[in-house]
DOTORZA-664327 format. One record per residue (C-alpha): x, y, z; residue in three letters. Coordinates in steps of 0.05 Angstrom, whole numbers, padded with zeros to 5 digits, always signed. Layout:
% DOTORZA-664327
XYZALA/...
***
This chain:
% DOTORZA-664327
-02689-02860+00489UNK/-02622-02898+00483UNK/-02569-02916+00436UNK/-02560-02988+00394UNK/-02482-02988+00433UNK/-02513-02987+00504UNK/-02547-03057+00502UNK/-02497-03094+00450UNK/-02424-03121+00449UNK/-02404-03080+00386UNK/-02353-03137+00364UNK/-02385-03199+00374UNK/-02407-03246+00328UNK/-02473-03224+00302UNK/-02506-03300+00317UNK/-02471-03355+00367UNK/-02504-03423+00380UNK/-02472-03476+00412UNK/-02513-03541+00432UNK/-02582-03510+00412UNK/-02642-03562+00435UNK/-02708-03541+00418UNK/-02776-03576+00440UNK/-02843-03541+00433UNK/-02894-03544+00492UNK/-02925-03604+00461UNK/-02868-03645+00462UNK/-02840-03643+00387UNK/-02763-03638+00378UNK/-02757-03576+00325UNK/-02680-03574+00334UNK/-02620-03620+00361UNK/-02549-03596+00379UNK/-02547-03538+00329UNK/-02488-03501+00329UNK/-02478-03437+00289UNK/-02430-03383+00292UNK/-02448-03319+00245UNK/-02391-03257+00242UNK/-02402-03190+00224UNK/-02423-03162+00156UNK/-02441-03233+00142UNK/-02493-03252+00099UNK/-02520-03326+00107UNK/-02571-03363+00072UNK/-02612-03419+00112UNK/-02648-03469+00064UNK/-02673-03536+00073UNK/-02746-03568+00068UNK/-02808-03547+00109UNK/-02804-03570+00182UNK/-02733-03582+00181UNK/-02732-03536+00241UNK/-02704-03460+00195UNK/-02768-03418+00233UNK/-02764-03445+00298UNK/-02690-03428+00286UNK/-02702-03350+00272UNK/-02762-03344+00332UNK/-02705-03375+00374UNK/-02658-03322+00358UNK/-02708-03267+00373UNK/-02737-03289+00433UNK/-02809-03315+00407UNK/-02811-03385+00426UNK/-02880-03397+00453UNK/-02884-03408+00535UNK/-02878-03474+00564UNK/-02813-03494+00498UNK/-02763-03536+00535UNK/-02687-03492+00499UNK/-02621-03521+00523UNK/-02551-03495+00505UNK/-02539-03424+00492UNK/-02552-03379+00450UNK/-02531-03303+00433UNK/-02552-03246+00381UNK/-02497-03190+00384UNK/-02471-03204+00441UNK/-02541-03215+00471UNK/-02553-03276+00513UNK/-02626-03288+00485UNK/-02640-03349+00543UNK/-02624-03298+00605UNK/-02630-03228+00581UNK/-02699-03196+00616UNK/-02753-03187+00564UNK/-02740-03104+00557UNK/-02670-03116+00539UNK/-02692-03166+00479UNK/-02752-03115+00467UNK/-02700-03057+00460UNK/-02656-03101+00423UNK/-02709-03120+00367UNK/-02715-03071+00301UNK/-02655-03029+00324UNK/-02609-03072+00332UNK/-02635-03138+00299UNK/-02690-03128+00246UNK/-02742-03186+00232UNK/-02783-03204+00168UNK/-02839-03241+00175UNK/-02861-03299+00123UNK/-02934-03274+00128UNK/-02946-03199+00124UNK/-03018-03204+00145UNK/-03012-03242+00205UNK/-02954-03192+00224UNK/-03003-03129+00219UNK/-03067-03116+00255UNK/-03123-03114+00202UNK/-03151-03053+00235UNK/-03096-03005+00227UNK/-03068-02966+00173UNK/-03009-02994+00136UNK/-02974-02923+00147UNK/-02988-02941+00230UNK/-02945-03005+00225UNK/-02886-02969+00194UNK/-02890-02914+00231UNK/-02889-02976+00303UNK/-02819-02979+00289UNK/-02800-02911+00318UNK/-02857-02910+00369UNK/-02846-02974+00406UNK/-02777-02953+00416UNK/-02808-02884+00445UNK/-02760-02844+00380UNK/-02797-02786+00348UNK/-02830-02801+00270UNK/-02810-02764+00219UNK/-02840-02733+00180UNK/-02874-02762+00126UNK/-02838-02827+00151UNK/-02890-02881+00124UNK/-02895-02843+00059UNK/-02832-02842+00047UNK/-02809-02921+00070UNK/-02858-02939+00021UNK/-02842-02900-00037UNK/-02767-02930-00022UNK/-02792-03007-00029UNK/-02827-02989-00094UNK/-02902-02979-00080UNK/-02941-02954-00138UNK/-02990-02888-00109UNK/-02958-02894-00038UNK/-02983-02830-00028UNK/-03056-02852-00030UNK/-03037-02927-00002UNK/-03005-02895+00070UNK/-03074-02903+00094UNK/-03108-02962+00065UNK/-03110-03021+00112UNK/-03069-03086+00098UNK/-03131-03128+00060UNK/-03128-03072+00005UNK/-03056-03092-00003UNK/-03033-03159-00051UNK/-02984-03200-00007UNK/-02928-03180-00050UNK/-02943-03107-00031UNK/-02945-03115+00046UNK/-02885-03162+00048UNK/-02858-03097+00013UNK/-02883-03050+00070UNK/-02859-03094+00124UNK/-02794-03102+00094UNK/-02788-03022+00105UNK/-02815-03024+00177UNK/-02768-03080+00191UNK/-02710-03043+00170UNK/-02710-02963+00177UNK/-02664-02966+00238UNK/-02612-02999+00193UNK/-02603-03062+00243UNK/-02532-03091+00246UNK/-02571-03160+00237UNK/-02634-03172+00188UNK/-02666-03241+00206UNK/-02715-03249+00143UNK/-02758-03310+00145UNK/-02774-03321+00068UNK/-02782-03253+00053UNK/-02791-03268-00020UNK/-02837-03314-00019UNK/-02901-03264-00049UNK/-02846-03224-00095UNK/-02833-03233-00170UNK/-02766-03251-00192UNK/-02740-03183-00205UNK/-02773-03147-00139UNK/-02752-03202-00103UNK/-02679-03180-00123UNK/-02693-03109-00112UNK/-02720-03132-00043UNK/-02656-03162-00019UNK/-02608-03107-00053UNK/-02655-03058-00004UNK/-02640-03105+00058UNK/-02570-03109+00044UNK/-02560-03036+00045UNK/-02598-03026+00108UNK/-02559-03076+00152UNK/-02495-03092+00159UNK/-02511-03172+00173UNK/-02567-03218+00140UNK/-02594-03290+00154UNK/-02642-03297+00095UNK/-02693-03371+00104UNK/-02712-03383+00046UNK/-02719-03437-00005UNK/-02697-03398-00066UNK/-02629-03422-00083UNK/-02618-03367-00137UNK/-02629-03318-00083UNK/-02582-03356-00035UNK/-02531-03351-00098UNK/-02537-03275-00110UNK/-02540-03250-00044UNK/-02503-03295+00017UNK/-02436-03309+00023UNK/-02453-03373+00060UNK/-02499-03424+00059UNK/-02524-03464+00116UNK/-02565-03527+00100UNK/-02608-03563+00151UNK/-02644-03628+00157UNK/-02698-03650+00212UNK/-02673-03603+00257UNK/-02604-03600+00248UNK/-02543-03572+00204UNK/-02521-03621+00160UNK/-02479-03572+00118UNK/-02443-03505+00110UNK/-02396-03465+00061UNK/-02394-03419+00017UNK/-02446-03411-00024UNK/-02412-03419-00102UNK/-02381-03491-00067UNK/-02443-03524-00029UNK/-02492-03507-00087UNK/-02438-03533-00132UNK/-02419-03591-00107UNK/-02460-03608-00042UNK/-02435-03664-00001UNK/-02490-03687+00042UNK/-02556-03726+00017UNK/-02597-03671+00047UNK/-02559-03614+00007UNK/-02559-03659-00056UNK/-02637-03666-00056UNK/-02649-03590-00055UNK/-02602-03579-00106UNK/-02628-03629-00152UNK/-02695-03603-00146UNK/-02685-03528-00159UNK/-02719-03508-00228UNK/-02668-03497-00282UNK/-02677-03452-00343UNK/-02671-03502-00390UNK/-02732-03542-00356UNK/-02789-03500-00407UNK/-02846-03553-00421UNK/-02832-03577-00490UNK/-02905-03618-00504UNK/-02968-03568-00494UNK/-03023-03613-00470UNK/-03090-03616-00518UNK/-03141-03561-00501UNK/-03200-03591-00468UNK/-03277-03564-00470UNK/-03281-03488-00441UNK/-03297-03482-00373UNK/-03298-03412-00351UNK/-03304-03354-00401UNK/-03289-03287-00368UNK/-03304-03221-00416UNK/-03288-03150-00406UNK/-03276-03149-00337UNK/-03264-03084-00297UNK/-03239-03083-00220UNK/-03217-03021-00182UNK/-03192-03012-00110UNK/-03161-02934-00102UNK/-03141-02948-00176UNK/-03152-02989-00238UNK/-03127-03060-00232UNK/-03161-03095-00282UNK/-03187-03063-00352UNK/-03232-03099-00401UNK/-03194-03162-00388UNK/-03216-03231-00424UNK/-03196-03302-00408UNK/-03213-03367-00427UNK/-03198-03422-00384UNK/-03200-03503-00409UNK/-03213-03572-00382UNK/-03137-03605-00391UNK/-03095-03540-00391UNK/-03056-03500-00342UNK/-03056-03418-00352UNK/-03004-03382-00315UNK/-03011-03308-00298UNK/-02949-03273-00283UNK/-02937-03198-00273UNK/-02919-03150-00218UNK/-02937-03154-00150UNK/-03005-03105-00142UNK/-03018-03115-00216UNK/-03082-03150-00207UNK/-03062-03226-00204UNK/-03092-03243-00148UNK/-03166-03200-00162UNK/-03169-03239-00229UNK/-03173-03303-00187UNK/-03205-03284-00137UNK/-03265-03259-00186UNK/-03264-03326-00218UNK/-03273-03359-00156UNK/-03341-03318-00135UNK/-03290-03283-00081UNK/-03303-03216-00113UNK/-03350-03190-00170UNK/-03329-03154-00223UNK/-03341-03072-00227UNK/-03357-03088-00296UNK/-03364-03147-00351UNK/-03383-03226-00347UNK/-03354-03289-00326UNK/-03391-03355-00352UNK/-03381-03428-00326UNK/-03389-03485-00370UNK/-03409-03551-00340UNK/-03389-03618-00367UNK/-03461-03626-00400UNK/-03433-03550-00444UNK/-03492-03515-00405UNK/-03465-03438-00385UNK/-03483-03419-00320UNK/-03488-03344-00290UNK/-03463-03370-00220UNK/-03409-03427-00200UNK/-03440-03496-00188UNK/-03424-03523-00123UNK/-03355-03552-00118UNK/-03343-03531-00187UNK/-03280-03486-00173UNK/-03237-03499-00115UNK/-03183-03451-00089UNK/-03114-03448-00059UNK/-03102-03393-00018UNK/-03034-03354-00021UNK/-03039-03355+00060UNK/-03043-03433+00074UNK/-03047-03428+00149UNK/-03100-03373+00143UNK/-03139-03426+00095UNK/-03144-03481+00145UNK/-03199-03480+00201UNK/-03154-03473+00261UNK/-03209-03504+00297UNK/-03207-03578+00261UNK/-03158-03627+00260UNK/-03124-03635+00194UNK/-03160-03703+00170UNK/-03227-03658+00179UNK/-03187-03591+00136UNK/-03181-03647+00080UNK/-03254-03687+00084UNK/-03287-03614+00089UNK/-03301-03612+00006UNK/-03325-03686+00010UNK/-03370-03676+00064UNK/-03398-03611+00038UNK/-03421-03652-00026UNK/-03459-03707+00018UNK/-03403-03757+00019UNK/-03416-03793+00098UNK/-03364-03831+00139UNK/-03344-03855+00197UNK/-03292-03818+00238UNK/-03250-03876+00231UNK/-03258-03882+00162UNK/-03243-03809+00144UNK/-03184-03813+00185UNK/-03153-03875+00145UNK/-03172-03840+00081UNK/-03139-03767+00106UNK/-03075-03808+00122UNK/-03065-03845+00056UNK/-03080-03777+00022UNK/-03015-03751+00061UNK/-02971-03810+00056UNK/-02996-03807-00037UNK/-02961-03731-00033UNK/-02896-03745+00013UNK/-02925-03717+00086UNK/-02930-03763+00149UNK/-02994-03797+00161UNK/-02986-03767+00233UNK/-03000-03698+00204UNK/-03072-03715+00201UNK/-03091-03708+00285UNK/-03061-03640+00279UNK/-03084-03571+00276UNK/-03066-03528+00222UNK/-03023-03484+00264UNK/-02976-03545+00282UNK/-02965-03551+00214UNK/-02900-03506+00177UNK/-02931-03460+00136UNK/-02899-03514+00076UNK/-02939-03554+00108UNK/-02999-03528+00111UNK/-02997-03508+00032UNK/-02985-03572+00019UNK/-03051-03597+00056UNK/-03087-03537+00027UNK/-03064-03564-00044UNK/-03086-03637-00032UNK/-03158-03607-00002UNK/-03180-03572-00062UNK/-03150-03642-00106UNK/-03198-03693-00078UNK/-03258-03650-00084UNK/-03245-03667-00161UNK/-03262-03599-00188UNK/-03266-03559-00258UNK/-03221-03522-00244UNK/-03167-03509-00193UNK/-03145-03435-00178UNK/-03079-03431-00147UNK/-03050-03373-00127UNK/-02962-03371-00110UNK/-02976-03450-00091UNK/-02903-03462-00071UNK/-02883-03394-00054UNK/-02877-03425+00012UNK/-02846-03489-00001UNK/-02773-03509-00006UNK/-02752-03531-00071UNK/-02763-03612-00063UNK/-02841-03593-00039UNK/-02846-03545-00104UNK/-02832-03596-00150UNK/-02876-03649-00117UNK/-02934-03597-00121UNK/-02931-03575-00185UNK/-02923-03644-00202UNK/-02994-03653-00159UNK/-03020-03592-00210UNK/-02992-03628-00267UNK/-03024-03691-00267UNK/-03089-03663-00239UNK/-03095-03624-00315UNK/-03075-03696-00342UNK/-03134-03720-00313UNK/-03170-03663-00348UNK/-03173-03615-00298UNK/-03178-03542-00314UNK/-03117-03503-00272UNK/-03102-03426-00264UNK/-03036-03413-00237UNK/-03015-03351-00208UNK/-02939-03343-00195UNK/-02874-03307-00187UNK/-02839-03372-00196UNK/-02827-03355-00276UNK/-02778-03416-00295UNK/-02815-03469-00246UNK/-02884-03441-00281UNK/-02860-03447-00350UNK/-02841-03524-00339UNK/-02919-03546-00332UNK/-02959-03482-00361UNK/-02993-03490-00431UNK/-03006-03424-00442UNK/-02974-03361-00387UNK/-03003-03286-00393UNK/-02968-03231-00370UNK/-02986-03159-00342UNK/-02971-03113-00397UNK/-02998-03039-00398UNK/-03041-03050-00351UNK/-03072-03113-00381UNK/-03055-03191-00387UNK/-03034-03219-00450UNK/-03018-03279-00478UNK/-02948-03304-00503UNK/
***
C-alpha cells in the first residue's frame, strides 16, 4: 500500500506538454509540436474532428502508446514525467491519482467477468482492501436501475449507455486529482450525460473531457482546447472560443453543432410498409420491452429515444434477426407487398453502436465496404473494388487512402463512418442505426445524418436510435419515446 502524495508533485500543473511529436509504429504523424499546460482544479474540454490526433493525445498522457511510437518533447501528468518514469510508477499513478474513461466500455472490460469484478479492479490492482458492498454501491451511485441484481451480470447483458455508466464509477472511486475521459458521453442521453459529468466533477479535482459535444464543453469546462490534424489551433475560455472562434478549424465545429431551432419543418411522404412489428415482449433479468408495436416505412426515418437500458437497442436488434422476440411477431414486406416470416437477404442492414467492433479486423477497409456486394453475387476484380471503395470514401468526405487500411487504423469516427457507408451501398429496405454519430465530432454528425437523410429520399426505410435529441429531430419524420415502460409516438 501507499499514498497518492508519495509518487506526485502535489503543486504542479495537473498536464504539461511542451513540443509533443507523436508517430505511431507505422509511420503516421498523430501529433506535431503540441504544447499544453493544464493547472489545478481545471476543467478542459478537447474537441475537434476524428483523427485530428484528441485520443492519441489522452493514451499519451497515460502511458499507452503502442511499442515501437517514435514521442519527442516532454511530457508530464502531476508532476509525472510520463516519457522516463518506470512502468510501476505510471501503473501506481493510474486510477489514484489520474482516472481514465474509456470511449468503448466493452473493449475496456473482459467479457468473461462480472461487471461487479471490474469495479471492484480499481482497489485490487492497487493491492487496497474492497469494501464492502463496493460494486453495489458505485453502481447504485451512477444511476443503474436493479444494481442489486446487475453486480453480477456480465458486460453483453449491459446497453452501452449502462457500462459507460459502470466504468465511469470504476474510473473514479479513488477521487483522482485528474479525470482524463475520452468521450465519455458518447452512449448517454442528454440528461444522463449531464448527470455523468456532474458525478466526474465531484470526484476529481481536474478534468480533460474529449469529446465532440459542444453543449457539454459549455456546461462543464472552463476551457476549451481545439485541435486540427494533430495540432492546437486554438484555446480560451470556453463562453469566448464557442462564441466567437477565430481559427477556420474552430469555426467549422461551431457551425456544425445542431441548434434547437434546427426541428425538421417538411415530414417526408410515408412510403409502402416495410416491417410491421406487433406485441413484442423481451426480457433480460427484467422486462425491457412490453407488447410493443411499430411500423416502419419505405421513405421515412423513425427515431427512438429514451433512457439508456430502456430497451432501444433490443428493439433493433430484434428487427434486425439479432435477437427474437420472448413473445409477438415481426413481418417484412418486400417491394412486390409479399409479408415474409424471416428477413430476405440484404433486406435490412445494420450499424453497430461499436464501429470498430463491426469491422472485420482481418480485411482491409475496401474489402469491410464490398463485403454486402459480394455477399449478393456482385464479382470484381481486386482492382476494380479498390477504385470503387475509394470513390465511396472520397462521395462522404474520408481520404481515398483509408481504403488499404484495417479497421483498427481507423479513429473510432472513422470507422462509424465506413460502417455507415457499408450498410448504404448494399441498397437496403431498411437501415437500422443505432447512436450513428455518437462517436463523431460535430462536422462528421452532420455529414452522416445527411448520408441517412438522403438515403430515405431515395425511399429508404431508416430506424434511428439516439441520444442526440435536437440533431434527431432535424431529419426524423416521426420519434417515439420510452414512456412507462413502453415507446410511444409524439
Amino acid at each position: 500500500m501507499f499514498s497518492k502524495t508519495a509518487i506526485v508533485e502535489p503543486e504542479a500543473p495537473l498536464i504539461e506538454v511542451k513540443d509533443l511529436t507523436v508517430s505511431y509504429p507505422n509511420g503516421y504523424q498523430a501529433l506535431t509540436k503540441v504544447n499544453l499546460v493544464v493547472d489545478q482544479l481545471a476543467t478542459l474540454g478537447l474537441v475537434g474532428p476524428s483523427g485530428c490526433g484528441k485520443s492519441t493525445l489522452v493514451k499519451t498522457l497515460l502511458g499507452l502508446l503502442p511499442k515501437g511510437s517514435k514521442i519527442s518533447g516532454s511530457v508530464k501528468v502531476v508532476g509525472i514525467d510520463i516519457l522516463t518514469a518506470d512502468a510501476e510508477q505510471i501503473r501506481k499513478a493510474r486510477g489514484l491519482i489520474v482516472g481514465y474513461i474509456a470511449q468503448d466500455p466493452f473493449a475496456a472490460c473482459d467479457p468473461m467477468r462480472r461487471v461487479g469484478h471490474h469495479i471492484e479492479a480499481a482497489w485490487k490492482m492497487h493491492q487496497l482492501p474492497v469494501p464492502a458492498n463496493a460494486a453495489l454501491d458505485q453502481l447504485n451511485s451512477v444511476g443503474i436501475e436493479n444494481a442489486a441484481q446487475r453486480v453480477t451480470d456480465r458486460p453483453f447483458a449491459f446497453s452501452g449507455g449502462m457500462l459507460q455508466r459502470a466504468s465511469i464509477a470504476a474510473g473514479t472511486v479513488h477521487q483522482p486529482q485528474l479525470v482524463l475521459a475520452d468521450e465519455p458521453t458518447s452512449a448517454l442521453d442528454a440528461e444522463l450525460a449531464g448527470d455523468v459529468l456532474d458525478l466526474i466533477d465531484r470526484r476529481s479535482t481536474g478534468l480533460l473531457l474529449v469529446t465532440h459535444d459542444l453543449a457539454l464543453v459549455t456546461g462543464h469546462c472552463e476551457q476549451v482546447v481545439v485541435m486540427s490534424a494533430g495540432e492546437i489551433v486554438e484555446r480560451g475560455l470556453t463562453s469566448q472560443v464557442l462564441a466567437d472562434p477565430k481559427t477556420a478549424a474552430a469555426k467549422k465545429l461551431v457551425a456544425a453543432s445542431p441548434k434547437l431551432s434546427g426541428k425538421k419543418t417538411q415530414q417526408r411522404a410515408r412510403g409502402q410498409l416495410v416491417i410491421e412489428a406487433s406485441k413484442l415482449n423481451h426480457s433480460y433479468a427484467t422486462q425491457v420491452l412490453s407488447n410493443q408495436d411499430l411500423a416502419v416505412y419505405a421513405g421515412q426515418i423513425i427515431g427512438i429515444q429514451g433512457p439508456s437500458g430502456c430497451g432501444k437497442s433490443t428493439l433493433l436488434r430484434m428487427i434486425g434477426g439479432l435477437e427474437q422476440p420472448d413473445e409477438g411477431t415481426i413481418r417484412f414486406v418486400d417491394r412486390q407487398g409479399v409479408k415474409h416470416r424471416n428477413r430476405p437477404r440484404g433486406f435490412v442492414m445494420p450499424v453497430f453502436q461499436n464501429p470498430v467492433g463491426s469491422l472485420s479486423q482481418r480485411w482491409p477497409i475496401w474489402r469491410c465496404l464490398a463485403e454486402p456486394l459480394r455477399a449478393a453475387g456482385q464479382r470484381k476484380s481486386k482492382t476494380e473494388w479498390l477504385d470503387w471503395a475509394r470513390q465511396q470514401l472520397d462521395a462522404i468526405g474520408l481520404a481515398e487512402t483509408l481504403a488499404l487500411r484495417k479497421p483498427r487504423q481507423l479513429s473510432v469516427g472513422q470507422a462509424q463512418r465506413v460502417a455507415i457507408l457499408r450498410a448504404l451501398v448494399a441498397d437496403p429496405a431498411v437501415i437500422l442505426a443505432d447512436e450513428p454519430s455518437a462517436s463523431l465530432d460535430v462536422v462528421s454528425a452532420k455529414l452522416i445524418y445527411q448520408m441517412l437523410s438522403k438515403a430515405a429520399d431515395n425511399g429508404t426505410g431508416v430506424v434511428i436510435v439516439s441520444h442526440d435529441t435536437t440533431r434527431l429531430a432535424t431529419v426524423a419524420d416521426r420519434i417515439i419515446y420510452h414512456h412507462n415502460g413502453c415507446f410511444i409516438e409524439s
